[in-house]
N, C-alpha and C positions, 0 to 999 in steps of 0.2 A: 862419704858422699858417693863415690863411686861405686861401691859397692851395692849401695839403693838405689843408683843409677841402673844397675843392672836389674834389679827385680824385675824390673817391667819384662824381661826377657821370656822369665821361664810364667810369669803370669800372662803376657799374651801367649804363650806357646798353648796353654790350656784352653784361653779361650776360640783359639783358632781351632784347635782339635777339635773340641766341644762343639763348634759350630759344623765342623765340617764331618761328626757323628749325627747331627739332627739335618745336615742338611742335603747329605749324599742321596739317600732313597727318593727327595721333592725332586732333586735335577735327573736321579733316574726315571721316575715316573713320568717326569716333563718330556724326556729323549724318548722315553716308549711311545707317550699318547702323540708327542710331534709324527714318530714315523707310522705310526698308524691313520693320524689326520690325512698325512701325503698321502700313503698309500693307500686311503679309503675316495682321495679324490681322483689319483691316477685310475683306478680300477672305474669311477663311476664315467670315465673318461672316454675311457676305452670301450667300455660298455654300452657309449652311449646310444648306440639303436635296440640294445636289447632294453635298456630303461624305457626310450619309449614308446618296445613295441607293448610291454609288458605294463607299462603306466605305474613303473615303482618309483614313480619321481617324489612323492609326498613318502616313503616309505624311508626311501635313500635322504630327504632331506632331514628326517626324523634322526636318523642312526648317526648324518654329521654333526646337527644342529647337538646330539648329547656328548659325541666325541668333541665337540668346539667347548661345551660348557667343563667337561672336563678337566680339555687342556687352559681353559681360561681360569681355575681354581689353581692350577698346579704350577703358572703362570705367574699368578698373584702371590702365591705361596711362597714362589721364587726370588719375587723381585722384592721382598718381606723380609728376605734373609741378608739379602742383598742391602738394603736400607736399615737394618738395625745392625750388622756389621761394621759400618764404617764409626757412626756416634760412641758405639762399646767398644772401639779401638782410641777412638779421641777421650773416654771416659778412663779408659788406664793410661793415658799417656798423660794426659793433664791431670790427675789424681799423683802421679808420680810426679810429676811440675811443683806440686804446693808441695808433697813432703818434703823434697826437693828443699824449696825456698824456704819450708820452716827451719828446718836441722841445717839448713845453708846460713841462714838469719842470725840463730843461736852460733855458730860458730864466728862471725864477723863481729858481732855486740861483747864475746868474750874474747874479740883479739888473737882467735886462733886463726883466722882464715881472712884475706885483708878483701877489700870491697870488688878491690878492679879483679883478683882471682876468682873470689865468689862469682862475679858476671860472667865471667870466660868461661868459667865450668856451666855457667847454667847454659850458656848460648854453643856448646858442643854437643852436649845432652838434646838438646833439642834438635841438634842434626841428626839424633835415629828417628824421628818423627818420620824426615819425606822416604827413604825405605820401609817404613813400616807403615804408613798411609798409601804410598802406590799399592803394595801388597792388597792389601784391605781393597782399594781400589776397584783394582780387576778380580775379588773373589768369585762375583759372581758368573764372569766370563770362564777362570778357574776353573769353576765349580759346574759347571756347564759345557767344558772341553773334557773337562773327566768323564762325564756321566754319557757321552756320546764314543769316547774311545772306548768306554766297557762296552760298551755295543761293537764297536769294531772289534774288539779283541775278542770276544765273543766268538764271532764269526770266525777267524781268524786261527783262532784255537780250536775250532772243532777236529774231530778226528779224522783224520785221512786215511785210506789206504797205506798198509803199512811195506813200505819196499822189502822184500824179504832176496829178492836176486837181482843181481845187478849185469846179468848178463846182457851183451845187447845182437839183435837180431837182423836178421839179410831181411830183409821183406819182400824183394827179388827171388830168393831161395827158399820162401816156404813154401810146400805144397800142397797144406789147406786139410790136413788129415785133423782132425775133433773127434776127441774122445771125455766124455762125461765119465765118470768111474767112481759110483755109490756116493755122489755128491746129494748133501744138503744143504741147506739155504732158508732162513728165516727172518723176516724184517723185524720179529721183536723173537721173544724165547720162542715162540711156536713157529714149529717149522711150518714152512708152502713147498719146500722137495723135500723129499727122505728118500734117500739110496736111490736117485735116478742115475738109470746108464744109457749111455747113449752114444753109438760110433758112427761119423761120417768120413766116407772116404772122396781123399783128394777128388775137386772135380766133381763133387757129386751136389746135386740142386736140390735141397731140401725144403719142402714145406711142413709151417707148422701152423696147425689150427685149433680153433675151441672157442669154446664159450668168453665171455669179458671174465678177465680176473683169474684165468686158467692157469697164468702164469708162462704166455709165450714171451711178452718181452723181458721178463724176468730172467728168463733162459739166456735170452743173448746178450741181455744187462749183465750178467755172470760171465759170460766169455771174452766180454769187453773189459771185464774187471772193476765197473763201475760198482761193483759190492764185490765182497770178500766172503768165499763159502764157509760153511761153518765146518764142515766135514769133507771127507773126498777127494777126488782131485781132476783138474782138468788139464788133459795135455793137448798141447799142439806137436803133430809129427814126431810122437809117441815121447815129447820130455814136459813135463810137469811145465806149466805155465808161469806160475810164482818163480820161475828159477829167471826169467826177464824181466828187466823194470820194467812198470807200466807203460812209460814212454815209447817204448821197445815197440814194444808189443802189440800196441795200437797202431803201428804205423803199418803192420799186416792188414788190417781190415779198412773197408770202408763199407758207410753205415747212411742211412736211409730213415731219418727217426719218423712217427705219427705225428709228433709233434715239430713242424717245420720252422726254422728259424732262417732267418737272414740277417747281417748286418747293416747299419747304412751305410751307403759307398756307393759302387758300381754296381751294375751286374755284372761285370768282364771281374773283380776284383772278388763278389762274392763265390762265381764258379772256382776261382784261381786258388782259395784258401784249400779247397782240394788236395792239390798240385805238393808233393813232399819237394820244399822250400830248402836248400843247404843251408848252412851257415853263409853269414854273407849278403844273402840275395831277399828280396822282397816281393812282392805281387804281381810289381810290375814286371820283373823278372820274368815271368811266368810265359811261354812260348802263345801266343794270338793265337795261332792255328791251333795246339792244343784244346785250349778254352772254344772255340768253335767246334772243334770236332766232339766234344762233350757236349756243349750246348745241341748238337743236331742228333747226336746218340739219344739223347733226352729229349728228342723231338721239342727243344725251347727257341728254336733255332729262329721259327715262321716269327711268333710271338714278338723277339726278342730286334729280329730287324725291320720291323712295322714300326718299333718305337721310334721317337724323332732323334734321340739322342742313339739308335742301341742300344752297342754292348757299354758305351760309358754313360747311360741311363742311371740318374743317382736315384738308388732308393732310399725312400725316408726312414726313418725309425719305424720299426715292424714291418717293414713292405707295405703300406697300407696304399702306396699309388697303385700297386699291382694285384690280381686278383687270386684267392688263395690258391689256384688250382695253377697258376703262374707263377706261387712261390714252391708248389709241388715241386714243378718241371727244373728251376734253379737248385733246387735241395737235391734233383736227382742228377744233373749234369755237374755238382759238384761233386757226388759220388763218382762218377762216373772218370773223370781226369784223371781220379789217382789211380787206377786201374789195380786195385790190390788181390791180392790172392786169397784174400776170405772176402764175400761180401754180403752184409746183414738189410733187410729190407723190411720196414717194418711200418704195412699199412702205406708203402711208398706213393701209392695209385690212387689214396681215396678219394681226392680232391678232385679230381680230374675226368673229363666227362668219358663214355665208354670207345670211343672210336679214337681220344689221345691215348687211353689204355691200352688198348692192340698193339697200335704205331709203342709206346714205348716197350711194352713187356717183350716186344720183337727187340729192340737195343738192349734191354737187359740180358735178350739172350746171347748177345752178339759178345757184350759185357764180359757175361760168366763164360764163357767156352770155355776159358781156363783158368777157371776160380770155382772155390766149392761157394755155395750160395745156399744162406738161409733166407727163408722166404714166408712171412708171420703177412695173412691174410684172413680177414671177415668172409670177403667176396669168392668163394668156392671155385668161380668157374676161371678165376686167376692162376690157379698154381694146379687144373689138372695135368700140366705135361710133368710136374715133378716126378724128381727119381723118385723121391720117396715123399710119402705124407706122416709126419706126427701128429697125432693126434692126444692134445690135452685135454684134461679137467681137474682141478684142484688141486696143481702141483703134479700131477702122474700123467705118467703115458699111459695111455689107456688102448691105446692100437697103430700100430706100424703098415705100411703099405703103400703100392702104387693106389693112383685111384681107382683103378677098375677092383683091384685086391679089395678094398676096402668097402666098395660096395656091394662086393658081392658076399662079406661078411655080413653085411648087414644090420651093423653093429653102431654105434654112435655117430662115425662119420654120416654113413649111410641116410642116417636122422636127421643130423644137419643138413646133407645136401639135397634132400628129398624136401624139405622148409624152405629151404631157400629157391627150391624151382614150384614152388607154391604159388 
């Protein structure tokens, strides 16, 4: 009898496998179309003056209205597996109850097995029921916690950057020397550089310019180490970059993205994240006057004490209280605190109207006196006091120079800025 008692063991064990080969790919499916529903709603969200400036409102409602029918099948499908699970667990549990009572029956009638034993055996057996019915229970919860961690893990698992040096660096004692040396770089097998070289010396204020897609931020996305070259190599003050962890390494530069970001908080807290934090200490840490004198290098100074609140003015999620040329000015006063010895700017100005432009690009100069500066501009007549001008197109330098040099070549740059005073 105990022995048959046991069957039930490795025959649920099949039918839970069983279940959970047909029913893994419904709850991944479910976990895909769920984060695409959110994030088809967040984006129409966020969008919402371009919907309707654009009147894609019946278009947008089309694309959720088949994303909702979707996830309303895979839904169903769900909860399907979930409901025929539990009855096909009580179908092997009471299926093994009666064999149970038969071959239990037969041994009581022939005297082998006395009545009150026979009960006690059957009423222990039936204590694997309530662990094996909770199981059952929650499979669809289960099964629906799995299908959302391979998403997470996913993510999780992708490849990082790989540490190859672990040296760590003074960022006080760099002094901003870049050298490119026959480096390539490709986001898929095809390259966008082959064999670029390219030397900046300490101190020195470089612009780079070109057409969209030439591949200026790619350059300095490469010396931030946010991608890994394929070839070549880049040093900083003539030793191989890769030989400091990334960590390191970054704490030399401060950076300037196109793409501005804020966190919500303060504004006193998002200039402060700037600021190289010790061990220990936190934002509020972070010296007030410092955070002003960045804030007014950034010319965000005017802006920022008209607010009723200030510098402790909580911004919401995306800045969206503040106007974008107001999130410019904070992205640039939070460059600006840490005061590093490389610093990358990229598109820093666009937002912002032509008379905050002057007023800042005068504190950027004040900034780099003693820092080498990359400086990646659309708007031509931003970066003519650079030392130097690069000039890209399709991954290549295609011409070096001041700007007078450059125009009097005659040559690409010359084309662009002759268009641009159009």
């Amino acid at each position: 009898l105990a022995f048959l008692s046991m069957v039930v063991i490795p025959v649920s064990y099949l039918m839970v496998k069983y279940l959970i080969k047909k029913a893994k790919p419904i709850f991944r499916k479910n976990a895909n179309l769920t984060g695409a529903f959110n994030g088809k709603i967040e984006e129409a969200y966020r969008g919402e003056d371009i919907v309707k400036h654009y009147d894609i409102r019946s278009d947008l409602k089309a694309e959720l209205s088949a994303l909702n029918e979707e996830l309303y099948d895979s839904e169903w499908k769900s909860s399907l597996v979930s409901f025929v699970t539990r009855p096909a667990g009580d179908l092997i549990l009471n299926s093994n109850y009666v064999l149970l009572a038969i071959w239990g029956g037969r041994y009581v009638i022939n005297g082998i097995l006395s009545l009150g034993g026979f009960q006690a055996f059957l009423q222990y057996t039936q204590m694997l029921r309530g662990p094996f019915n909770q199981v059952l229970g929650i499979f669809n919860t289960i099964m629906s916690a799995l299908a959302s961690a391979e998403r997470v893990f996913d993510f999780l698992d992708a490849e990082e950057i790989i540490e190859l040096g672990q040296e760590s660096m003074d960022a006080g004692a760099v002094q901003g020397e870049i050298e490119f040396d026959e480096v390539d770089f490709g986001y898929t097998e095809k390259l966008l550089f082959a064999g670029v070289d390219l030397k900046v010396k300490p101190g020195e204020q470089v612009a780079i310019v070109g057409r969209t897609g030439a591949g200026k931020t790619t350059l300095v996305n490469l010396l931030m180490r946010f991608y890994e070259i394929d070839g070549g190599k880049i040093y900083i003050d003539g030793k191989d970059a890769k030989a400091y962890c990334t960590e390191e390494l970054r704490k030399a530069y401060s950076m300037v993205l196109q793409d501005t970001w804020l966190f919500s908080g303060s504004i006193r807290d998002n200039i402060a994240y700037g600021a190289d934090i010790v061990g220990g200490q936190d934002l509020s840490d972070v010296d007030f006057e410092r955070i002003k004198e960045a804030a007014k290098l950034a010319r965000a100074d005017s802006f920022i004490e008209c607010l009723p609140e200030g510098y402790d003015t909580i911004l919401t999620e995306g800045a969206s209280n503040i106007s974008q040329g107001e999130v410019q000015l904070l992205t640039i006063a939070r460059a600006m605190i840490k005061k590093a010895p490389i610093i990358i700017l990229d598109e820093a100005t666009s937002s912002v109207d032509t008379r905050t432009e002057v007023l800042i690009q005068q504190g950027l100069k004040e900034l780099a006196a003693n820092s080498t500066g990359f400086i990646i501009a659309h708007r031509l007549s931003t970066i003519q006091d650079a030392d130097r001008i690069i000039v890209m197109d399709s991954g290549t330098i295609v011409e070096v120079g001041t700007h007078q040099e450059l125009l009097d070549k005659n040559g690409y740059y010359a084309e662009m800025y002759l268009a641009g005073q159009a």
